[in-house]
VMD Tcl script that builds the backbone (N, CA, C; Angstrom):
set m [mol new atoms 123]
animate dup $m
set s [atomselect $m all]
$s set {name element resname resid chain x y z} {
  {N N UNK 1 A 0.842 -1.177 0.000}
  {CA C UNK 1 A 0.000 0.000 0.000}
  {C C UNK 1 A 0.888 1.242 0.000}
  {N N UNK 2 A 0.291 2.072 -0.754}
  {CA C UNK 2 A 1.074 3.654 -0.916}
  {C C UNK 2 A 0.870 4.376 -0.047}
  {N N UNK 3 A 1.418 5.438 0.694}
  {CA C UNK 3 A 0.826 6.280 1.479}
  {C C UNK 3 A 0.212 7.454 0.829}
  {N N UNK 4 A 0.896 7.651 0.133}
  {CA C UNK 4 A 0.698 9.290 -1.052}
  {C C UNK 4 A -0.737 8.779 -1.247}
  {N N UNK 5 A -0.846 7.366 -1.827}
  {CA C UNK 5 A -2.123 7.432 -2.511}
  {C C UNK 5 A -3.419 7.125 -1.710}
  {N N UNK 6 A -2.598 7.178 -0.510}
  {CA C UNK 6 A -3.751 7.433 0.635}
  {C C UNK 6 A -4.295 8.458 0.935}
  {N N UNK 7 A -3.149 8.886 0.951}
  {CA C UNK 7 A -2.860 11.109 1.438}
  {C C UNK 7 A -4.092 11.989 -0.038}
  {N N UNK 8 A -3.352 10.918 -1.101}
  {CA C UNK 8 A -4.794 12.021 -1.904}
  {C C UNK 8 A -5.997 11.232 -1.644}
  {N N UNK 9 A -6.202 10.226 -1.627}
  {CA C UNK 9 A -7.835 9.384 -1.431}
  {C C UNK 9 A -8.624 10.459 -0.304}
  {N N UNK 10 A -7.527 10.380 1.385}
  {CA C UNK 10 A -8.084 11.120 1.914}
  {C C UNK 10 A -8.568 13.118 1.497}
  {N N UNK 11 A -7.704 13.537 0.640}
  {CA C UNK 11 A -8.230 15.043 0.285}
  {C C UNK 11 A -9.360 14.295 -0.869}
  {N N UNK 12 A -9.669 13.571 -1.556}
  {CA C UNK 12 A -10.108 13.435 -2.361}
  {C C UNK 12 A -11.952 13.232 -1.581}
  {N N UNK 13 A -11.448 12.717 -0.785}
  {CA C UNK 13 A -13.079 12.365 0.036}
  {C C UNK 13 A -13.260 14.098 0.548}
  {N N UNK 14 A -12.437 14.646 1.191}
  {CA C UNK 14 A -12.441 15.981 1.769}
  {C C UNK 14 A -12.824 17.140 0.923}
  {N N UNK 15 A -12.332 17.073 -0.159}
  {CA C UNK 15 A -12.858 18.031 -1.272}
  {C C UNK 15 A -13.999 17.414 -2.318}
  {N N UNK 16 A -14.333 16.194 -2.780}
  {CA C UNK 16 A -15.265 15.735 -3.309}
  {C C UNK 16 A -14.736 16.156 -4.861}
  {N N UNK 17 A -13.479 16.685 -5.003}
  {CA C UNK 17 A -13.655 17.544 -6.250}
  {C C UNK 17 A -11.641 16.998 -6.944}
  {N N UNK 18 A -12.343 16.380 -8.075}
  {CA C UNK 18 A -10.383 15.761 -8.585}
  {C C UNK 18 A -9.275 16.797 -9.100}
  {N N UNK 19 A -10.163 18.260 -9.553}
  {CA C UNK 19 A -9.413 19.218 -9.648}
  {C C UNK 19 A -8.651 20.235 -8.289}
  {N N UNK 20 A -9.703 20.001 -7.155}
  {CA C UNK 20 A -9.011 20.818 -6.160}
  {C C UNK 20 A -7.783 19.935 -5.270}
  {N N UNK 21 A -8.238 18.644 -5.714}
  {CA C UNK 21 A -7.576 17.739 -5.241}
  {C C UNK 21 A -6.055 18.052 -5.961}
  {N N UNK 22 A -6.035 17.871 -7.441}
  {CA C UNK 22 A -4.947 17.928 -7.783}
  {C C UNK 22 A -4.091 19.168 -7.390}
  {N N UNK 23 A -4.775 20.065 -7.178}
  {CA C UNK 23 A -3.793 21.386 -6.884}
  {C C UNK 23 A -3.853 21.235 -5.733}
  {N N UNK 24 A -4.275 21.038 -4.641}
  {CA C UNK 24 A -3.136 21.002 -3.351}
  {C C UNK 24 A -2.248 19.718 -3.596}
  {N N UNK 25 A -1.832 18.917 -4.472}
  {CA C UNK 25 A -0.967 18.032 -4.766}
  {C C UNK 25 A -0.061 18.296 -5.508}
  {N N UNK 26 A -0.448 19.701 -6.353}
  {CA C UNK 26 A 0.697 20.072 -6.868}
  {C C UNK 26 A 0.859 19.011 -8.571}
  {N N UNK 27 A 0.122 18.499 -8.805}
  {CA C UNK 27 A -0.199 17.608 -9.644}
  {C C UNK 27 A -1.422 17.827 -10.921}
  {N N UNK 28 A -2.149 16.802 -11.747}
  {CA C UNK 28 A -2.913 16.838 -12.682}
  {C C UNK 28 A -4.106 16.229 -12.297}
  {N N UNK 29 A -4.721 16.499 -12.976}
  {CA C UNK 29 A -6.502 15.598 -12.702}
  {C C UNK 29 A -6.190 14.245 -13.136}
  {N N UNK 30 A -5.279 14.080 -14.176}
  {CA C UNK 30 A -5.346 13.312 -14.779}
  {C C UNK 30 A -4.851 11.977 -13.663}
  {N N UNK 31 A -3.190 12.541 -12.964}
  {CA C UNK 31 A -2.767 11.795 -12.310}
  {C C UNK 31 A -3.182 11.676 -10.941}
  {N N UNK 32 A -4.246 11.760 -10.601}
  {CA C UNK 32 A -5.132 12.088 -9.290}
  {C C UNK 32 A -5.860 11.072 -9.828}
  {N N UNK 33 A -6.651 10.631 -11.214}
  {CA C UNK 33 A -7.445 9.574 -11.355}
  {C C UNK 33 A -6.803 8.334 -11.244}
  {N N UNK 34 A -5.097 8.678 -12.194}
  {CA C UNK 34 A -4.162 7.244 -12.363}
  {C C UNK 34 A -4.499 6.746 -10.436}
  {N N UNK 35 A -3.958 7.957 -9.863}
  {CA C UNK 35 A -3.327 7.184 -8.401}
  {C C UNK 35 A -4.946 6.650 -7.603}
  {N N UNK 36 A -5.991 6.929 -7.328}
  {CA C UNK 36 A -6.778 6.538 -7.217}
  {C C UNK 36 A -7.589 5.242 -7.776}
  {N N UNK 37 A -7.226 5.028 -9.505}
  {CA C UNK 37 A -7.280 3.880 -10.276}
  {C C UNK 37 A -6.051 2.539 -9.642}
  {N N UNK 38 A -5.490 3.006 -9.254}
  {CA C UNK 38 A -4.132 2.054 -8.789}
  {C C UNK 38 A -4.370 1.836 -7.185}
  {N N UNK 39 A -4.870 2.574 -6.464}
  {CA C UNK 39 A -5.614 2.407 -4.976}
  {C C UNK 39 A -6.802 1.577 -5.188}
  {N N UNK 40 A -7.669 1.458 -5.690}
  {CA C UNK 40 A -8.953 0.581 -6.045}
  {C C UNK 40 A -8.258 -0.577 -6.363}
  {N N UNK 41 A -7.293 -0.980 -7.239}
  {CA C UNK 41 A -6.821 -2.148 -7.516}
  {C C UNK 41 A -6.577 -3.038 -6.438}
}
mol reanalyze $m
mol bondsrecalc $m
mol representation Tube
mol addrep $m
């Protein structure tokens, strides 16, 4: 298990939203879906 891809799961429940998510990550929407797609696995 990842922690990061814990760390966004948890903002991801907190903001409800994959774009605000990605910017406090400093990151993409895109790769906010990858790491979440790879956490479900």
């Amino acid at each position: 298990m990842n922690i990061y891809r814990l760390e966004i799961f948890i903002d991801l429940v907190k903001t409800l939203n994959y774009t605000n998510t990605a910017e406090n990550f400093f990151t993409t929407q895109s790769n906010i879906s990858k790491q979440i797609l790879s956490l479900e696995k």
